[in-house]
C-alpha positions as CSV (number, residue, x, y, z in Angstrom):
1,X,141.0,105.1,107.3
2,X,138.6,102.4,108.0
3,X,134.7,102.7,107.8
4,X,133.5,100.7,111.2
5,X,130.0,100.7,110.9
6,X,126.7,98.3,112.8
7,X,124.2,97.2,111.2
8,X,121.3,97.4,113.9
9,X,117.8,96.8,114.2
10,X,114.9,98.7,116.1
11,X,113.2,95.8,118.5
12,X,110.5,96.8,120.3
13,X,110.3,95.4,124.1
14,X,108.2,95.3,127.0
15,X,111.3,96.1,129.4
16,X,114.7,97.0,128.7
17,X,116.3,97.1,132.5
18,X,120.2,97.4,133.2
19,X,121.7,95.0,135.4
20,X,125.0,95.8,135.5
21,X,127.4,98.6,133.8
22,X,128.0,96.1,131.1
23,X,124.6,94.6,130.4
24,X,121.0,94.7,130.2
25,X,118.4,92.5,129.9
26,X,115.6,92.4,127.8
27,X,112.2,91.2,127.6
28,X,110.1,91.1,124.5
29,X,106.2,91.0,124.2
30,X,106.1,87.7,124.0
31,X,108.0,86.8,127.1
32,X,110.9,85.4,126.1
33,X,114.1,87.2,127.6
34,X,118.1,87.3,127.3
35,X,121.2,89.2,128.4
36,X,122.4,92.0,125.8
37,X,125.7,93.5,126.2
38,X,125.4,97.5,126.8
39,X,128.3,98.1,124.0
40,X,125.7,96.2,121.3
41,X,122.6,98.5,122.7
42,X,122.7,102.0,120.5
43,X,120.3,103.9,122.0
44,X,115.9,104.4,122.1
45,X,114.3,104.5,118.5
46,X,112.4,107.4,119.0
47,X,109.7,107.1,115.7
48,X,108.7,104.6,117.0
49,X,105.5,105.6,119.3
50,X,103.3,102.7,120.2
51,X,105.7,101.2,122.6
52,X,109.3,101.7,123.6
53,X,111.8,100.1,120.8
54,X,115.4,100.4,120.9
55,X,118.6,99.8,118.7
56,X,120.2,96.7,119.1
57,X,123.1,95.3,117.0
58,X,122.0,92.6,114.3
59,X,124.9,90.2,115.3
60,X,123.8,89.5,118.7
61,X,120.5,89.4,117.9
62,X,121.1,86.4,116.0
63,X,122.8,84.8,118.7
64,X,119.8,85.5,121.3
65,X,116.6,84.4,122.0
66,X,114.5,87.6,122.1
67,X,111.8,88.4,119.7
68,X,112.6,91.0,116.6
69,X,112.2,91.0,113.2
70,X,114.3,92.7,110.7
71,X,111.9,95.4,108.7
72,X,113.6,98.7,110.1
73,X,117.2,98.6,110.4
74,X,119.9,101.2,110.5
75,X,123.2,101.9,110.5
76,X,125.7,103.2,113.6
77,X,129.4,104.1,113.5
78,X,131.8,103.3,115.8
79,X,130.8,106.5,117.6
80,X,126.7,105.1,118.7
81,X,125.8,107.7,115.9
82,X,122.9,106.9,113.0
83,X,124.1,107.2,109.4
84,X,122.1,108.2,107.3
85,X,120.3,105.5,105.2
86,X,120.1,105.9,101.2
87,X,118.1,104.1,98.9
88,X,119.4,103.8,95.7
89,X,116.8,102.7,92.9
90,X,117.1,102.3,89.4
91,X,114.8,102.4,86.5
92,X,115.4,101.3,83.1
93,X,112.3,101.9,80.9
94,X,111.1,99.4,78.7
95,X,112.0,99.3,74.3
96,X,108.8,100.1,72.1
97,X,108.4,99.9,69.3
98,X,107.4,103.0,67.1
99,X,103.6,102.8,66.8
100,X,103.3,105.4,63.5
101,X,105.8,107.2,62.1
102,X,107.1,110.4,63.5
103,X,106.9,112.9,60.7
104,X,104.8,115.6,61.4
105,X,103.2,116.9,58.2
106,X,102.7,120.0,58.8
107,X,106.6,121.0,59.6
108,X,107.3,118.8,56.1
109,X,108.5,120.9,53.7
């Protein structure tokens, strides 16, 4: 079975208006605008509060001309569902060196 997954970002827009049954177009903040297939729009990014942002696929946002950036992304299967998103991190402590020795006298026999 293969994994089919999208790798999508939330962009924030002024207007997100459909056109057709196979496209929208959207309009960022800072007025630049361009035609987004519907198949590559996931859905409304609801966290985000200020103003209305939705998930669009990372592909063809690098082949348009409308503002994003790429701090918040996520991950969709081929179903428009959100995976969930893991952050692995790992942390190897640093070698010391023994300051004293660790005898403890009063355990000595």
């Amino acid at each position: 079975m293969r994994n089919n997954r999208t790798l999508c970002y939330s962009v924030r827009l002024e207007s997100l208006v459909r056109i057709s049954e196979k496209a929208y177009k959207a309009t960022a903040f800072d007025g630049s605008s361009d035609i987004i297939p519907a198949s590559q729009v996931f859905g409304r990014d609801y966290e985000v509060m200020k103003s209305d942002a939705y998930w669009i696929s990372a592909w063809i946002l690098g082949k348009k001309s409308i503002q994003y950036s790429g701090k918040k992304q996520a991950w969709f299967d081929e179903n428009g569902h959100q995976l969930p998103t893991y952050t692995i991190e790992r942390n190897t402590p640093e070698k010391r060196e023994a300051k004293e020795s660790n005898i403890i006298n009063d355990l000595k026999r």
